[in-house]
N, CA, C and O atoms as CSV, one atom per row, in Angstrom:
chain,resi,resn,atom,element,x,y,z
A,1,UNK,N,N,25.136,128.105,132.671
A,1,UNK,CA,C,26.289,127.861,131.816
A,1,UNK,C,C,26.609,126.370,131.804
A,1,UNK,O,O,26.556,125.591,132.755
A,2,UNK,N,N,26.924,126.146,130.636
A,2,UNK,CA,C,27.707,124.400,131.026
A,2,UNK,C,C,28.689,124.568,130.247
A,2,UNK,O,O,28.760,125.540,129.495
A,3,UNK,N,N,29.760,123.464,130.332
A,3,UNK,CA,C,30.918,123.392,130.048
A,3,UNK,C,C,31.750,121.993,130.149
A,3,UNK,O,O,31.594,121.085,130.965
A,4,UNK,N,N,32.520,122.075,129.262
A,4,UNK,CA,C,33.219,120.902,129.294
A,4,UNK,C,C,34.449,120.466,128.947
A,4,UNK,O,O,34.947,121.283,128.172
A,5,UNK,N,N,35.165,119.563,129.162
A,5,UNK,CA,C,36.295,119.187,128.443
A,5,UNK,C,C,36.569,117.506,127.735
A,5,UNK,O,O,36.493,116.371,128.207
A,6,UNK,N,N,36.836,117.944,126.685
A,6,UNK,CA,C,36.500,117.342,125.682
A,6,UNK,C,C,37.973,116.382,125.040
A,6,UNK,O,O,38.348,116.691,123.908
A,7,UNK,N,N,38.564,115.524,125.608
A,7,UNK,CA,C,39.734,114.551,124.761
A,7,UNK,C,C,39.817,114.069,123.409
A,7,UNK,O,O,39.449,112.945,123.065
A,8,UNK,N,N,40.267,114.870,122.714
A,8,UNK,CA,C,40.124,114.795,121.157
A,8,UNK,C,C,40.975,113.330,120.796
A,8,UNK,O,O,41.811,112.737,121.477
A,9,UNK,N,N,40.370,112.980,119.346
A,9,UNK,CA,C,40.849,111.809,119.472
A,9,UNK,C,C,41.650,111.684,117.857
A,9,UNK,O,O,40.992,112.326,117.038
A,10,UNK,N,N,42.779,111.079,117.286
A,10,UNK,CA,C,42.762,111.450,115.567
A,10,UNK,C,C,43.321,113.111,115.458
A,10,UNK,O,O,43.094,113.747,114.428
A,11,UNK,N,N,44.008,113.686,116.530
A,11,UNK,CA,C,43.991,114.966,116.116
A,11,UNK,C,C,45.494,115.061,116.758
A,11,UNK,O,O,46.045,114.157,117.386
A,12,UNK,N,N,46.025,116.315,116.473
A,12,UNK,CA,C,47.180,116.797,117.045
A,12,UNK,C,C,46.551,117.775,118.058
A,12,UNK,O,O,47.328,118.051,118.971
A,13,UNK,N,N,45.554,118.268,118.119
A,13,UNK,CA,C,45.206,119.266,119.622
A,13,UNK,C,C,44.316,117.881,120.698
A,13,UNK,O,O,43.430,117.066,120.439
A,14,UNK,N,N,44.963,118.138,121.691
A,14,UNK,CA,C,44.775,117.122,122.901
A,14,UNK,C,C,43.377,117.109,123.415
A,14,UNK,O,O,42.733,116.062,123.478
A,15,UNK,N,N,42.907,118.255,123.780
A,15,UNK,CA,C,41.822,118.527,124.494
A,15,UNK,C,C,40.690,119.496,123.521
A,15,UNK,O,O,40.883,119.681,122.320
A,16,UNK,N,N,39.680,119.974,124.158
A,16,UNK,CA,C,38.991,121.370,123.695
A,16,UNK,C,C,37.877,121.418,124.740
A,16,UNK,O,O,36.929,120.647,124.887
A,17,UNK,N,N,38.325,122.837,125.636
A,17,UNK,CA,C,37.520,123.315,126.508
A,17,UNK,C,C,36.487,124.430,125.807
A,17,UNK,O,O,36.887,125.371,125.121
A,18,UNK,N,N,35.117,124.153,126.100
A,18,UNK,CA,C,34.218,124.735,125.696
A,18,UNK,C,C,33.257,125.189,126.659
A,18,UNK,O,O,32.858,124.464,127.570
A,19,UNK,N,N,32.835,126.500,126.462
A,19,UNK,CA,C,31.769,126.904,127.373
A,19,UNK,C,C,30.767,126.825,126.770
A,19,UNK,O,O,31.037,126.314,125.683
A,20,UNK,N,N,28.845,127.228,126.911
A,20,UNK,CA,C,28.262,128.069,126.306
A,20,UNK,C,C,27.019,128.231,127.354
A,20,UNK,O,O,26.857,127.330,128.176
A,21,UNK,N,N,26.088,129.414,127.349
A,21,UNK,CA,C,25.361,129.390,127.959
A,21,UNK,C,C,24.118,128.658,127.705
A,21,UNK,O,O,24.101,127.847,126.780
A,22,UNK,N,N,22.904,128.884,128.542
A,22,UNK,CA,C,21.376,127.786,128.842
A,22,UNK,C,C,20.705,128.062,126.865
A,22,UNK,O,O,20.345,127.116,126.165
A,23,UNK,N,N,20.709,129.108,126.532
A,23,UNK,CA,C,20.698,129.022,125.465
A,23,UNK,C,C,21.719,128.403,124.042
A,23,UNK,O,O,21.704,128.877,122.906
A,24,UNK,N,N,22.352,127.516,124.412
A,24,UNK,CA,C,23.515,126.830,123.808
A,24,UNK,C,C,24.165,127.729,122.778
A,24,UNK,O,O,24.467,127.368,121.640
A,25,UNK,N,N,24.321,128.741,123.206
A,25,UNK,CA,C,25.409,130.085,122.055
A,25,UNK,C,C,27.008,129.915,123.081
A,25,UNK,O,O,27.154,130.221,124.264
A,26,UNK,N,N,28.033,129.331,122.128
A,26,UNK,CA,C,28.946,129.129,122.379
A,26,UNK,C,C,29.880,130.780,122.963
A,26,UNK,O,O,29.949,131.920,122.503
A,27,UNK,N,N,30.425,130.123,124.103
A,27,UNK,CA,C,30.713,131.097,125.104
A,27,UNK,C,C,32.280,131.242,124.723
A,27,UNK,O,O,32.757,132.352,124.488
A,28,UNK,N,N,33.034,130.089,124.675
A,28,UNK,CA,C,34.643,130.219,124.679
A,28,UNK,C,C,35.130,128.895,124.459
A,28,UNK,O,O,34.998,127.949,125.236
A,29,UNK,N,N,35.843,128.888,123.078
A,29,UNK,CA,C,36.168,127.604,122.757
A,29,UNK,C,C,37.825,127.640,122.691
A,29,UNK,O,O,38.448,128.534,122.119
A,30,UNK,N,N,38.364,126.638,123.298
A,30,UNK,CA,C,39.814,126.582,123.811
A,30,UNK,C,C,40.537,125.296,123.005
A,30,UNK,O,O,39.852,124.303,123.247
A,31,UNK,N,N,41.344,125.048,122.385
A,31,UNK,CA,C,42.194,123.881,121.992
A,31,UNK,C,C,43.248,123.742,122.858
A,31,UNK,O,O,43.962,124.657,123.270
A,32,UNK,N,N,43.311,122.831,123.067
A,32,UNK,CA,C,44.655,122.700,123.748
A,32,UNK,C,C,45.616,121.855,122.731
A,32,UNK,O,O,45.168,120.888,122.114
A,33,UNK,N,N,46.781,122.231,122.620
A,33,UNK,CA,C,47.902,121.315,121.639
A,33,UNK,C,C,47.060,121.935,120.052
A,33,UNK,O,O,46.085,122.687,120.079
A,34,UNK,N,N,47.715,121.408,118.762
A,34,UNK,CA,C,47.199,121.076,117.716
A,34,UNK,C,C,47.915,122.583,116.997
A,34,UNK,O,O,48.626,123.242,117.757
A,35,UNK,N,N,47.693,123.165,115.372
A,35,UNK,CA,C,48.007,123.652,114.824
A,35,UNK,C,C,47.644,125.645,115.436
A,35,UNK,O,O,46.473,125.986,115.272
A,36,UNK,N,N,48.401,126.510,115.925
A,36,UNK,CA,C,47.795,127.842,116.515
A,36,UNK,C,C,47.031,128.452,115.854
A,36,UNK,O,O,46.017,128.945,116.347
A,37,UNK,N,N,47.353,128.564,114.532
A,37,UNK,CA,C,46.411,129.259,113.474
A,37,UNK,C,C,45.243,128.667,113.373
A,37,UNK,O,O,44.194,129.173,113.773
A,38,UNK,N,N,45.371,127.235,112.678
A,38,UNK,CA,C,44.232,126.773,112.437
A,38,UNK,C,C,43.715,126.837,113.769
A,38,UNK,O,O,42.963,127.807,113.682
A,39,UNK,N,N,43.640,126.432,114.924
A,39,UNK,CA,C,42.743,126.188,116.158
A,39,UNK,C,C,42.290,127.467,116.812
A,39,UNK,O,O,41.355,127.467,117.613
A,40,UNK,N,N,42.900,128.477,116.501
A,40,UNK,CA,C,42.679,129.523,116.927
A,40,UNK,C,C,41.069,130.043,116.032
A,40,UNK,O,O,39.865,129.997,116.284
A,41,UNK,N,N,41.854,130.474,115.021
A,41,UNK,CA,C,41.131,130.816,114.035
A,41,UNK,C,C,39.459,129.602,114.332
A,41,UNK,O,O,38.557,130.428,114.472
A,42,UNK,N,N,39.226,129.080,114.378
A,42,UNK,CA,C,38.272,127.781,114.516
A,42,UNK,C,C,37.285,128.268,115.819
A,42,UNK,O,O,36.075,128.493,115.788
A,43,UNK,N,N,38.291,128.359,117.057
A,43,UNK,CA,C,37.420,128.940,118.464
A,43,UNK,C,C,36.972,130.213,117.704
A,43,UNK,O,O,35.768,130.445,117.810
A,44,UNK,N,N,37.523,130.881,117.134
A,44,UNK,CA,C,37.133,132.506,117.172
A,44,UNK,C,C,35.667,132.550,116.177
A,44,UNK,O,O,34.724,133.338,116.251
A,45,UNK,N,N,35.841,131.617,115.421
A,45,UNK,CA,C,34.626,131.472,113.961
A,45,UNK,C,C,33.065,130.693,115.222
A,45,UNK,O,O,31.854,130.753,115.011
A,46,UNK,N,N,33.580,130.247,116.064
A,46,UNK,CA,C,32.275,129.561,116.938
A,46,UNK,C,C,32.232,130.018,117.499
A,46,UNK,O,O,31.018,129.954,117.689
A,47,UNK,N,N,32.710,130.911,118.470
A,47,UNK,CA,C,32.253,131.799,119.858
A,47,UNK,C,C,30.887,132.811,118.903
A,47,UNK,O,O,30.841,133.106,117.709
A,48,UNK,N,N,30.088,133.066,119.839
A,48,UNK,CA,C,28.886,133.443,119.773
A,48,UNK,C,C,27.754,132.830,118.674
A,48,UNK,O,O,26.660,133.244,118.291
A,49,UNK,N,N,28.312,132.010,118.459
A,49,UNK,CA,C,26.949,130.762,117.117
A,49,UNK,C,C,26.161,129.925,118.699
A,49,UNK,O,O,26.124,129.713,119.911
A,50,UNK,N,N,25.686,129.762,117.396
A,50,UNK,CA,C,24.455,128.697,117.877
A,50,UNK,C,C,25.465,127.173,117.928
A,50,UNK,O,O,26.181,126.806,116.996
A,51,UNK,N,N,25.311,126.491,119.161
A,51,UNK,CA,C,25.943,124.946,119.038
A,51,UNK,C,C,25.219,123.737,117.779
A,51,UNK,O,O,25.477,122.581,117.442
A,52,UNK,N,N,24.361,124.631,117.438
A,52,UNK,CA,C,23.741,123.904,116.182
A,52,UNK,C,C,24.243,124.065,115.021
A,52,UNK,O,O,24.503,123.107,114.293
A,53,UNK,N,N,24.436,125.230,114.706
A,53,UNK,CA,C,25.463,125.992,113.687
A,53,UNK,C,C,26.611,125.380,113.456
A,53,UNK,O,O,26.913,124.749,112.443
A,54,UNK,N,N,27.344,125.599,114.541
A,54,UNK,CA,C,28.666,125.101,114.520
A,54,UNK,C,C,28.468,123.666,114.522
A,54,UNK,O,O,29.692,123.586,114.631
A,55,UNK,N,N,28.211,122.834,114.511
A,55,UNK,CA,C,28.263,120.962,114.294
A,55,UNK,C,C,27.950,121.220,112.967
A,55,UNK,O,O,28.946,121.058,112.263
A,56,UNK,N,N,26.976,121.554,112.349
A,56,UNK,CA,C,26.275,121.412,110.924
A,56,UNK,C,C,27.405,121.895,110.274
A,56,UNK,O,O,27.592,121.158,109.306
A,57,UNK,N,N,28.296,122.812,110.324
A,57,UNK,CA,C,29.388,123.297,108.987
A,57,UNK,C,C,30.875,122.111,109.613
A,57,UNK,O,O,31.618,121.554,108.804
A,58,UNK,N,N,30.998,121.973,110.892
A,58,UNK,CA,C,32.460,121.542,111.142
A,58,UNK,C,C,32.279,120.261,111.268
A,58,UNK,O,O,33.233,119.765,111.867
A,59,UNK,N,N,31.240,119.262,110.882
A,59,UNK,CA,C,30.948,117.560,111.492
A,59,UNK,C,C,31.530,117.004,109.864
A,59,UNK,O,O,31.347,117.477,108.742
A,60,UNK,N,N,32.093,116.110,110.217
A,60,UNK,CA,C,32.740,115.101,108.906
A,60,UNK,C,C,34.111,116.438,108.358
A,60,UNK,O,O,34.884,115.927,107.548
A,61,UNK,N,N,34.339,117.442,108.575
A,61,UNK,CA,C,35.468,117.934,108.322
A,61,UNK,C,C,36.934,116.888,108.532
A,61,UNK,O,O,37.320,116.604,109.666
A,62,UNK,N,N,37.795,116.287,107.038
A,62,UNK,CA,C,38.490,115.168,107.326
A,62,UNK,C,C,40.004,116.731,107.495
A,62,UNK,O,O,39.857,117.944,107.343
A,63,UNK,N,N,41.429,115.834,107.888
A,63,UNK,CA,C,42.502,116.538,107.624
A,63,UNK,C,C,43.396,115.797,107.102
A,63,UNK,O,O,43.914,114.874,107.732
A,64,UNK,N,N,43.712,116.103,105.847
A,64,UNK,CA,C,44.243,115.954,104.660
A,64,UNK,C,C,43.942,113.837,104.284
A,64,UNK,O,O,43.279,113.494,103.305
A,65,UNK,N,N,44.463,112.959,105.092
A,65,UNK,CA,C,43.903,111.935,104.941
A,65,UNK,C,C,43.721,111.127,105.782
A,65,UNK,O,O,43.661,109.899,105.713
A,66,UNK,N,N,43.590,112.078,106.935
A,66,UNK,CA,C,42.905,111.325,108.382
A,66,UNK,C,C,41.399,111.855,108.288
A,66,UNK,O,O,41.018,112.822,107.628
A,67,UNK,N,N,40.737,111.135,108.977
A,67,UNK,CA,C,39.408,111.024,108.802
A,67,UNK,C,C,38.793,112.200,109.811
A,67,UNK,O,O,37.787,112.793,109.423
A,68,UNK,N,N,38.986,112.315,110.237
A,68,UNK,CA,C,39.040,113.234,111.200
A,68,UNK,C,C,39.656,114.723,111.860
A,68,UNK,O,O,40.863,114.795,112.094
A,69,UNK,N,N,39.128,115.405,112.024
A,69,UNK,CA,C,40.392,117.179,112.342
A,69,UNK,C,C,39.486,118.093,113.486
A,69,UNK,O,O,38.315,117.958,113.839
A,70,UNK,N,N,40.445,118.995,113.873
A,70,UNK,CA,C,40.241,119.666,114.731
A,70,UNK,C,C,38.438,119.868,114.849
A,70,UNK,O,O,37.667,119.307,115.627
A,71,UNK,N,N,38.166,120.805,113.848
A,71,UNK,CA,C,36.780,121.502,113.342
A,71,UNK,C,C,35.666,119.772,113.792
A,71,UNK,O,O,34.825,119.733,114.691
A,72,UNK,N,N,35.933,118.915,113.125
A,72,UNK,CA,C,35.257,117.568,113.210
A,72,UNK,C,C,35.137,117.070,115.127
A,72,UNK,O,O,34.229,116.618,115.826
A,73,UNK,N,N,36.449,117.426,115.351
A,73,UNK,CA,C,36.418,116.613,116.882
A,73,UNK,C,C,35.536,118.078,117.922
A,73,UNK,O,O,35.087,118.001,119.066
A,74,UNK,N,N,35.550,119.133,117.102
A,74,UNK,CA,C,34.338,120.111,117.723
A,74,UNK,C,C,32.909,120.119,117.692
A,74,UNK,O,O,32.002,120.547,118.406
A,75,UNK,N,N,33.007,119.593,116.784
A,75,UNK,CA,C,31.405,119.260,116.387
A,75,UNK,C,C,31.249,117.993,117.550
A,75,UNK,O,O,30.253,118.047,118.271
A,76,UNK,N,N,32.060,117.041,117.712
A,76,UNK,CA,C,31.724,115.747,118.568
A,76,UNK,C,C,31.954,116.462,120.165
A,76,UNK,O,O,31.366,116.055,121.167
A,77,UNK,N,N,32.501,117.098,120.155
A,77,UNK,CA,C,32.611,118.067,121.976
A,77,UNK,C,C,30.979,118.572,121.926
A,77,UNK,O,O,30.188,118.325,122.837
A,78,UNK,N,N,30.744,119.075,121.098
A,78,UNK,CA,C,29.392,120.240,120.846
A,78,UNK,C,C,28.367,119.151,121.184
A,78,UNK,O,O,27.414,119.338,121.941
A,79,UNK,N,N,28.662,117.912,120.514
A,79,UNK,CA,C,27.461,117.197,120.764
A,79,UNK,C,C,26.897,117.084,122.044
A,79,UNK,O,O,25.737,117.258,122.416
A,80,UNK,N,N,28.293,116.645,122.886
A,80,UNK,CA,C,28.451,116.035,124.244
A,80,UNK,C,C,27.655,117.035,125.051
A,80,UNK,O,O,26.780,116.834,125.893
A,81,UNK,N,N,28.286,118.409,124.488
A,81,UNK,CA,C,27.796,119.667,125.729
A,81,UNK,C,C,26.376,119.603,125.491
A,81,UNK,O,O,25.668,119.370,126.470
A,82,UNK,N,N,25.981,119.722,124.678
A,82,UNK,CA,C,24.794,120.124,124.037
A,82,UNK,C,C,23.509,119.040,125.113
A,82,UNK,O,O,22.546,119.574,125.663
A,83,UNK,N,N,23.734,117.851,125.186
A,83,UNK,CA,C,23.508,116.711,125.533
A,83,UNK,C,C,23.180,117.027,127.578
A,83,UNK,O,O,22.549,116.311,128.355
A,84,UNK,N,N,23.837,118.212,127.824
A,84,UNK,CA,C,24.510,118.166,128.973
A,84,UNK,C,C,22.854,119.271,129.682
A,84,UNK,O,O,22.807,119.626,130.860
């Protein structure tokens, strides 16, 4: 398993704890702070994908006219783990 925690940056959710196992299929994705619906809804759409999957649809995702959002600062956690 690896795992990590991830300091979002440009966002209203603070953190994002992520698991996934040796086969990089996302185990449990956590926001900490930021919008409940949207962040919720977001962990629940990536738990059991591929960490490849999930970067390719959520990377460059902007929020409204920040450059950057929740889905986007997951894809940059994903990288990190992935890496790991």
């Amino acid at each position: 398993m690896k795992q990590i925690q991830y300091t979002t940056t440009g966002t209203c959710s603070r953190c994002i704890n992520i698991t996934a196992d040796d086969n990089n299929i996302i185990q449990k994705v956590e926001f900490v702070g930021g919008c409940p619906g949207n962040t919720i809804g977001v962990a629940r759409l990536a738990q059991g994908r591929h960490i490849d999957d999930v970067i390719a649809i959520t990377k460059g995702v902007p929020c409204g006219n920040k450059p950057t959002s929740c889905p986007d600062q997951l894809s940059k956690a994903l990288e990190m783990l992935k890496e790991q």
